[in-house]
C-alpha positions as CSV (number, residue, x, y, z in Angstrom):
1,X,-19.0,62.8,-91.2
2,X,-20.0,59.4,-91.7
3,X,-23.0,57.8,-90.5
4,X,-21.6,55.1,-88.0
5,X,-19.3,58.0,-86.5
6,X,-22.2,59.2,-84.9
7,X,-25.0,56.6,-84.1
8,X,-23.4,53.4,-81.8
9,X,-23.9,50.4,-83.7
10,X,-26.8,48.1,-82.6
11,X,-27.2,45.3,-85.2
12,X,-25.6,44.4,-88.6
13,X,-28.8,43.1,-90.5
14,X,-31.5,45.3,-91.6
15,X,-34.9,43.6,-91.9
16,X,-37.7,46.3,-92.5
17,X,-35.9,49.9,-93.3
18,X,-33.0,51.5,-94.7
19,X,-32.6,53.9,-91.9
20,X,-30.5,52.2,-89.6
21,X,-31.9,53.7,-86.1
22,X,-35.8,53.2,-87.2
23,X,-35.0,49.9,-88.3
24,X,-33.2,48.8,-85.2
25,X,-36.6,50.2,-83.5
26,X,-38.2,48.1,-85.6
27,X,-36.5,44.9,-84.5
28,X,-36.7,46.1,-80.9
29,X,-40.3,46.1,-81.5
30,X,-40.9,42.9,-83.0
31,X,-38.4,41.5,-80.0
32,X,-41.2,43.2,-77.8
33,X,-43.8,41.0,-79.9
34,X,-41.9,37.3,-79.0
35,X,-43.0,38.3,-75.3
36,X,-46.1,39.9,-74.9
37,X,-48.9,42.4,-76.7
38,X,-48.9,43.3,-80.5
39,X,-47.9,40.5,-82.6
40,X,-46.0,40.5,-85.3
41,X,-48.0,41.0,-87.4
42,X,-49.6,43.5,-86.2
43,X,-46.2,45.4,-85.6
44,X,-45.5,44.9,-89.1
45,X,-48.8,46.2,-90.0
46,X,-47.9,49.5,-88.0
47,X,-45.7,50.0,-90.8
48,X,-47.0,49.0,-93.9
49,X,-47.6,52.4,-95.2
50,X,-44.9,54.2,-93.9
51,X,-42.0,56.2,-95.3
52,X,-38.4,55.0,-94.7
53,X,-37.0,57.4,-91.8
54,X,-40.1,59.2,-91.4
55,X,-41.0,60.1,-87.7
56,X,-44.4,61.5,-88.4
57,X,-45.3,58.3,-90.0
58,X,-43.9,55.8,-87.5
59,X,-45.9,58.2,-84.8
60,X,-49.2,57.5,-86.6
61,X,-49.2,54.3,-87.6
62,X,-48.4,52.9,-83.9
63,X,-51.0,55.5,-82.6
64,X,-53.6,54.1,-85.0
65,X,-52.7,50.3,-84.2
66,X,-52.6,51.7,-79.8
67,X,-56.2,52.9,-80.8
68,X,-57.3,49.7,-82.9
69,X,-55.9,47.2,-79.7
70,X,-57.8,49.9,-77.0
71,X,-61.2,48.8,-79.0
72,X,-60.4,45.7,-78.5
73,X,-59.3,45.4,-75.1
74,X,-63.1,46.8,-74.0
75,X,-65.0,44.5,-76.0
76,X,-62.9,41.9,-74.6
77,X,-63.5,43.2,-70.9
78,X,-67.3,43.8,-71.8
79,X,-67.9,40.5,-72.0
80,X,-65.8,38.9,-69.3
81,X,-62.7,37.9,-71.2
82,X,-60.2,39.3,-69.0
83,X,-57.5,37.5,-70.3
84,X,-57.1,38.4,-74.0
85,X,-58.8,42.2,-72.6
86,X,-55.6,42.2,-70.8
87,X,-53.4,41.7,-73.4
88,X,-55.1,43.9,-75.9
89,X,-54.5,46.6,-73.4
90,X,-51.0,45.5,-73.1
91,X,-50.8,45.6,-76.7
92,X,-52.2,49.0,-76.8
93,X,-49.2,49.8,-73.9
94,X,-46.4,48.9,-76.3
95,X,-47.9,50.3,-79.6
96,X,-48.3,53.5,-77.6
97,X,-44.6,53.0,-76.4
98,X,-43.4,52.4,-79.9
99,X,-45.0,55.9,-80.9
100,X,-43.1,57.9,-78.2
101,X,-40.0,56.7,-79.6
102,X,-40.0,59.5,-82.2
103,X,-42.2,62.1,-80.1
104,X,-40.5,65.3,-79.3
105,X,-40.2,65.6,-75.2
106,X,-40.4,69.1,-75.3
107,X,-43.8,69.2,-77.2
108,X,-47.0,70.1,-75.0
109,X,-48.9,66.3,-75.6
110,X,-46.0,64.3,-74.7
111,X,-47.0,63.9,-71.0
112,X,-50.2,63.2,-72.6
113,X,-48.7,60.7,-74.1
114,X,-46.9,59.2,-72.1
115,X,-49.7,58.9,-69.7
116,X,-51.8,57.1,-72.5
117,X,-49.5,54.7,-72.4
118,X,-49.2,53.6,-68.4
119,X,-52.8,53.6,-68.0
120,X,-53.3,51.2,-71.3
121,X,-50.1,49.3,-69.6
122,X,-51.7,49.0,-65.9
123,X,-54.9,48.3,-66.9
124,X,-53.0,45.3,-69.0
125,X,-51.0,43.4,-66.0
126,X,-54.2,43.7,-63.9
127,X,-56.0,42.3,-66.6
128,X,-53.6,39.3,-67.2
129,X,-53.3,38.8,-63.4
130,X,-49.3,40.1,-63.1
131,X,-49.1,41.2,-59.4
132,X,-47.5,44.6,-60.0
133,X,-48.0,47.9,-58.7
134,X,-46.9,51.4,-59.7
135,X,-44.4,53.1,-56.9
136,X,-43.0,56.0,-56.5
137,X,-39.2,56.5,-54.8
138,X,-38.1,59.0,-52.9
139,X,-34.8,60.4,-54.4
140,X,-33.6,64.0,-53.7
141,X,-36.0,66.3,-54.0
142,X,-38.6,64.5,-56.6
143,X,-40.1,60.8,-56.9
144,X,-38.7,58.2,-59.5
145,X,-41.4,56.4,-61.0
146,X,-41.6,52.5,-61.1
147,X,-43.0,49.6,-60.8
148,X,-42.9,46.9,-58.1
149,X,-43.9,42.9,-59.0
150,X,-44.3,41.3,-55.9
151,X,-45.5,37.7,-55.8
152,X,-46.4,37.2,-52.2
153,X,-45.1,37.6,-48.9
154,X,-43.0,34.7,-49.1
155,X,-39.0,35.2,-49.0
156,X,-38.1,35.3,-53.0
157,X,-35.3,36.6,-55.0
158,X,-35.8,40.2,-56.3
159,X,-34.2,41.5,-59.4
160,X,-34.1,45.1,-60.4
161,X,-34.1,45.9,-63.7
162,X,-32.1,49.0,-65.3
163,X,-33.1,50.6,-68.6
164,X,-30.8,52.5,-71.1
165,X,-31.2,55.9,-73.0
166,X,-33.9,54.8,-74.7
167,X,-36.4,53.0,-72.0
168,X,-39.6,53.8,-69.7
169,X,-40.1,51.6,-67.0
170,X,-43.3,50.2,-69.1
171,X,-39.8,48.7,-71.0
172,X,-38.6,47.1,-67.7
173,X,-41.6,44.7,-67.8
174,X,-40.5,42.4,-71.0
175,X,-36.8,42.5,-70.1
176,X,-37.2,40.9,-66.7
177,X,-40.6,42.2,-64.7
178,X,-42.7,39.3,-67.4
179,X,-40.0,36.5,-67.2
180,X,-39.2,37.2,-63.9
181,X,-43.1,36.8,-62.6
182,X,-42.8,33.0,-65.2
183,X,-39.6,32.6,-62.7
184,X,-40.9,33.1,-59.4
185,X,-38.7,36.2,-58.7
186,X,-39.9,39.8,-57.5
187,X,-39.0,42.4,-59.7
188,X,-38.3,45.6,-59.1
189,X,-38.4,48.4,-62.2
190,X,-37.6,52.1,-62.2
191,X,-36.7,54.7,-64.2
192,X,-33.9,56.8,-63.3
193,X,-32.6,60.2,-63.5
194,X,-32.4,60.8,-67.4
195,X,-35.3,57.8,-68.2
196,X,-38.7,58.0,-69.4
197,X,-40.9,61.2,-68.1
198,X,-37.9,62.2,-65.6
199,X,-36.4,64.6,-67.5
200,X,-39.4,66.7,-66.9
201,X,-39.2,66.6,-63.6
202,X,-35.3,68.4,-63.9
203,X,-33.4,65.2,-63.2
204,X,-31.2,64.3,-65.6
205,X,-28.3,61.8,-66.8
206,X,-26.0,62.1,-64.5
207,X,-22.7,60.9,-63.7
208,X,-23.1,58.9,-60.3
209,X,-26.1,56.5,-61.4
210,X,-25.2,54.4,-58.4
211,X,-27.1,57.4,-55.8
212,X,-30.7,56.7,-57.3
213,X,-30.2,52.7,-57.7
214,X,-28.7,52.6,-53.7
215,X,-32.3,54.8,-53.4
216,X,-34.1,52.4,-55.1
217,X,-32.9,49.9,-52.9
218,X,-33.7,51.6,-50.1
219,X,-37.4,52.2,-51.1
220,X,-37.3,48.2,-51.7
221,X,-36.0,47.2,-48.3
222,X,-38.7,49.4,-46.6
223,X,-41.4,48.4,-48.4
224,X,-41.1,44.5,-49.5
225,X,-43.2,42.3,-47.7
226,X,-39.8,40.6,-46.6
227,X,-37.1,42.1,-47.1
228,X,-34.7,40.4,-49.6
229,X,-32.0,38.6,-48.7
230,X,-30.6,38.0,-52.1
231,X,-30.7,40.9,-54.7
232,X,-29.8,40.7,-58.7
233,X,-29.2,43.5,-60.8
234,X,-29.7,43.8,-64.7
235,X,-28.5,46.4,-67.2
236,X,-28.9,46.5,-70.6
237,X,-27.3,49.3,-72.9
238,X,-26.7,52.5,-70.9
239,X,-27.9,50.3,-67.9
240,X,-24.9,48.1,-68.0
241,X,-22.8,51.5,-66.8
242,X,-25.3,52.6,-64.4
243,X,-25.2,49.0,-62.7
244,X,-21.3,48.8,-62.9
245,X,-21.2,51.9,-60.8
246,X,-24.4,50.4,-58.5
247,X,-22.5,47.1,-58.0
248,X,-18.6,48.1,-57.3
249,X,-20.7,50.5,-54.3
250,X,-23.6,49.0,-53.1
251,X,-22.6,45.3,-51.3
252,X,-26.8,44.5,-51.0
253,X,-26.0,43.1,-54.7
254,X,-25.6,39.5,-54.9
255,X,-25.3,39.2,-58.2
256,X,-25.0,41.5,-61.5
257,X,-26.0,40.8,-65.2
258,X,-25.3,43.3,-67.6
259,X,-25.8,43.4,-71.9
260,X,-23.2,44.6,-71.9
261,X,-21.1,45.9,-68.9
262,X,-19.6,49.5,-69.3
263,X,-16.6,50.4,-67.1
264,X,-15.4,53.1,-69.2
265,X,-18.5,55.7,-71.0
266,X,-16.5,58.0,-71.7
267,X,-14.1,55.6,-73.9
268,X,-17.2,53.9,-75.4
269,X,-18.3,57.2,-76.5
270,X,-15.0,58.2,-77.9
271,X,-14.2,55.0,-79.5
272,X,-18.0,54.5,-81.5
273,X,-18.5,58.1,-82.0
274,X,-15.2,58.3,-83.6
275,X,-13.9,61.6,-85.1
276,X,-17.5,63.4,-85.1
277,X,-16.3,64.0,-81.5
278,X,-13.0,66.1,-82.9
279,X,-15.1,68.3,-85.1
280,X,-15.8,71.6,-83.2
281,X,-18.3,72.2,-81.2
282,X,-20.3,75.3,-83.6
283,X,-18.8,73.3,-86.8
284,X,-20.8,69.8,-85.5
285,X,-24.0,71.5,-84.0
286,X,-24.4,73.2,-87.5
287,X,-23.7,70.1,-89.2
288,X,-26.7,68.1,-87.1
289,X,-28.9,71.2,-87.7
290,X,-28.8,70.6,-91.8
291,X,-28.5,67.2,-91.7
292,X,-31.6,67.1,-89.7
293,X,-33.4,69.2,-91.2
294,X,-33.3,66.7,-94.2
295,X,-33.6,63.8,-92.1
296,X,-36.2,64.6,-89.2
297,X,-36.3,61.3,-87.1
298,X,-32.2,62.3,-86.6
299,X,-33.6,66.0,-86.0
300,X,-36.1,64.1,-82.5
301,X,-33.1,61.6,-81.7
302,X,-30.9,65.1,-81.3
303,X,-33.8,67.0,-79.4
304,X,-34.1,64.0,-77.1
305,X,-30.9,63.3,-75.9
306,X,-29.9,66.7,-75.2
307,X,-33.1,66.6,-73.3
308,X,-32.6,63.3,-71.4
309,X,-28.8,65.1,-70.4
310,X,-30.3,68.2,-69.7
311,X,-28.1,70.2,-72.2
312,X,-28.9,72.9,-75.1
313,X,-27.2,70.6,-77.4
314,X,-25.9,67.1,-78.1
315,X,-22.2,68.1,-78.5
316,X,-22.9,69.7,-75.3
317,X,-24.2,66.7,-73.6
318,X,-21.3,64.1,-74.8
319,X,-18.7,67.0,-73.5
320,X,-20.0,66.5,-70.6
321,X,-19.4,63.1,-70.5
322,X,-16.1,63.5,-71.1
323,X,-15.4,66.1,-68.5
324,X,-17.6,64.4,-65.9
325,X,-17.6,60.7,-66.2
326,X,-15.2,58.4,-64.2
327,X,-14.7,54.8,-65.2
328,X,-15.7,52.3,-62.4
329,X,-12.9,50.6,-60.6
330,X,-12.7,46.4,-61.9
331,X,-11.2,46.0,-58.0
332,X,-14.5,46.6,-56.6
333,X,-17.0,44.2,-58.4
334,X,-16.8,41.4,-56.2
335,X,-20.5,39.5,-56.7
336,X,-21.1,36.7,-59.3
337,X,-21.6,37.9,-62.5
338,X,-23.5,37.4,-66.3
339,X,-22.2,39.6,-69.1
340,X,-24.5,39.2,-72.1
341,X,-22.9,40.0,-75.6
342,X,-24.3,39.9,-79.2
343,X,-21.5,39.0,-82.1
344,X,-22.9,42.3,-84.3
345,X,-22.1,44.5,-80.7
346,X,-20.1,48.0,-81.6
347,X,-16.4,46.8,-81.4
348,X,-15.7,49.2,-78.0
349,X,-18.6,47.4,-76.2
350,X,-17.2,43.7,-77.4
351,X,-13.7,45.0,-75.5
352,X,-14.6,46.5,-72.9
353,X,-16.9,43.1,-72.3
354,X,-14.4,40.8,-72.6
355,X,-11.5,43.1,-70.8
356,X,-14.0,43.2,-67.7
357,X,-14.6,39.1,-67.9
358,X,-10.6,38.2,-67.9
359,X,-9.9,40.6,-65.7
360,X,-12.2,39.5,-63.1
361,X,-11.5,35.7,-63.8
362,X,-8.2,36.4,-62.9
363,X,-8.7,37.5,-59.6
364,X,-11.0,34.0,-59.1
365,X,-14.3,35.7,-59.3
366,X,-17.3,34.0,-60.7
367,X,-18.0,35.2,-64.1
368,X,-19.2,34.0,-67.4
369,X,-19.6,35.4,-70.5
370,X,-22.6,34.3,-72.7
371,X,-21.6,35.1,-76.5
372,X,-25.2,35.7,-79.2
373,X,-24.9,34.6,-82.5
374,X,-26.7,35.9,-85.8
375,X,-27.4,32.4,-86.1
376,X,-29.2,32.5,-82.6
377,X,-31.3,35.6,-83.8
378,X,-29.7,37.0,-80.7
379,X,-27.2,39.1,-81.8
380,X,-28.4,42.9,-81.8
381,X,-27.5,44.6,-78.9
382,X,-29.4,43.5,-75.9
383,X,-30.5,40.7,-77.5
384,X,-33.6,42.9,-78.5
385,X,-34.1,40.5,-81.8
386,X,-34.8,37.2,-79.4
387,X,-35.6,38.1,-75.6
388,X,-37.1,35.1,-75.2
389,X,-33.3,33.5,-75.7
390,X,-32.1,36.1,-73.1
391,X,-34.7,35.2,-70.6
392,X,-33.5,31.9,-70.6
393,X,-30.0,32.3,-69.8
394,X,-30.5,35.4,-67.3
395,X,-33.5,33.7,-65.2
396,X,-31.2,29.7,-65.4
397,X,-27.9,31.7,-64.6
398,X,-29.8,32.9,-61.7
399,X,-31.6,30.0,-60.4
400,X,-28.1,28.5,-59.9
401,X,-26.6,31.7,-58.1
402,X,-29.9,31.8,-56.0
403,X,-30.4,27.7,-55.6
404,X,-33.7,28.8,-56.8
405,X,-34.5,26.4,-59.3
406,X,-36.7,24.1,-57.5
407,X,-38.9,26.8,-56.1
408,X,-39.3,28.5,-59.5
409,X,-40.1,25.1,-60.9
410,X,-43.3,25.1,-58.5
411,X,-44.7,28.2,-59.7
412,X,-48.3,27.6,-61.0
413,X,-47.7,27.9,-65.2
414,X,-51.5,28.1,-65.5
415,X,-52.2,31.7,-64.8
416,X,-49.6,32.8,-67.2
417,X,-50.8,33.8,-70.5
């Protein structure tokens, strides 16, 4: 079983490892650095000393730098400096995040952990003067966790932002909540059944990811200071399923963007996982077990997932995909839409991208189809090497939708760091 039958395809170009998931972790957090927190630099330095694929080191080092950048955020606040305190501690947020990506969620410190990270991450936005608060929605019989950026009481666009398989909602921040305060929009972020920390709480991936966005929306009609008149949605990865099924159900969405859409999960996962899938389910679980236990960050990536779906196994979990998932229905996406697409996207993403864009331009809907380039530095998938590009387009695409531009040309640039 080859490697690229079993891990999706994210980018083409290595840049700091040989193992193709930490790497693309990597990039994703240098992307993180273009927007806010760590630099670089500093990212880079996370690093310097550790092995190629090894978990245990990539844990350390970004503990180490979350630690170094906590130090720094209190001298800062000692005396007064409340901006660069703030993004110290915002720096600490990410370096903390970057950590959890190869914790195991099963361990007895990862809520620890976790928790090291929000408090590092609110006392950052306060810090840097971002007017967003931590919420909690109502959903069955537990709370999702989020976070709310409100601006005002003024009547504003609001965007909610959906994650992936790998996000928190600390993630949600630098894909829209960060841009989106630069933009004059409200943004709402939450994590959803299968995201961050919910796992713990029993709730799962699940295959009707429309239910807890509808809730979300419901929390956000209740408690905006005015309630929203125009509502965006953004998905990225996983997230641009989740937000297919949200928009062909939920008509209080005015507008979707997704990098990239997903009609079809179970396809995606048959097409990219390719003939690992036709391997038996004892033959491929046994398989995983050895190869992991020679390669341990695939040993946590395994763990997690079956974690995030809620199953003993990860053959388990993508069965259940299979048996479970229903693709959404073209027919009923009706609302102005943004698909984002990077050149170096796995192939079944790419079609099922640009299948979804003709067919809605034939029925006269307004779509368009913004194409990344390597050239661009925006061609990993969700543009993770060059957010700053993606901000762009999203928050101009949406000015126009809105007619928002001249109001989110008034916003005062001065307080933004």
């Amino acid at each position: 079983m080859k490697d690229s039958e079993v891990i999706l395809k994210r980018q083409k170009y290595n840049i700091r490892f040989k193992n193709n998931d930490m790497d693309f972790i990597f990039n994703w957090v240098v992307g993180i650095s273009q927007i806010i927190g760590m630099s670089a630099a500093q990212v880079f330095y996370a690093v310097h000393d550790i092995k190629d694929g090894d978990p245990t080191g990539w844990r350390e080092g970004f503990r180490r730098q979350g630690k170094f950048q906590l130090k720094e955020a209190e001298k800062f606040e000692h005396n007064k400096q409340n901006l660069a305190s703030g993004q110290a501690y915002m720096g600490a947020a990410y370096a903390f995040r970057a950590s959890l990506q190869y914790a195991d969620p099963t361990a007895d410190d990862f809520n620890e952990r976790v928790r090291e990270m929000e408090e590092a991450f609110e006392k950052g936005v306060r810090l840097i003067g971002a007017p967003v608060k931590s919420i909690e929605v109502p959903f069955e019989n537990i709370t999702l966790p989020g976070y709310y950026l409100e601006h005002d009481n003024k009547c504003r666009p609001t965007l909610m932002m959906v994650g992936g398989g790998d996000t928190f909602r600390e993630d949600l921040f630098y894909f829209a909540g960060y841009p989106g305060w630069k933009r004059g929009y409200n943004v709402l972020m939450v994590d959803l059944p299968g995201q961050g920390k919910v796992p713990g709480l029993g709730h799962c991936f699940r295959t009707d990811m429309n239910k807890p966005i509808s809730a979300a929306l419901d929390w956000l009609e209740a408690n905006a200071a005015v309630k929203p008149e125009k509502i965006a949605i953004y998905g990225v990865s996983g997230g641009g399923f989740f937000t297919a099924q949200a928009v062909a159900s939920d008509r209080r969405i005015k507008a979707w963007i997704a990098s990239t859409p997903i009609i079809d999960i179970a396809e995606l996962f048959r097409k990219e996982f390719g003939s690992a899938l036709k391997t038996p389910g004892w033959l491929l679980n046994t398989f995983m077990k050895v190869t992991s236990a020679l390669n341990e960050s695939a040993d946590i990536n395994l763990k997690k997932y079956a974690w995030q779906f809620g199953s003993a196994d990860f053959k388990t979990a993508i069965d259940r995909v299979f048996t479970d998932a229903r693709s959404v229905n073209s027919s009923d996406i009706n609302c102005p839409c943004l698909f984002l697409m990077g050149e170096n996207e796995a192939e079944e993403l790419k079609r099922q991208t640009s299948e979804l864009y003709n067919t809605l331009r034939k029925r006269g809907k307004d779509v368009t189809l913004r194409e990344f380039t390597a050239a661009e530095g925006a061609d990993a998938h969700c543009q993770l090497n060059n957010l700053r590009l993606a901000h762009m387009v999203v928050f101009d695409w949406l000015d126009d939708i809105f007619d928002y531009k001249k109001v989110s040309e008034q916003i005062d640039t001065r307080m933004l760091c």
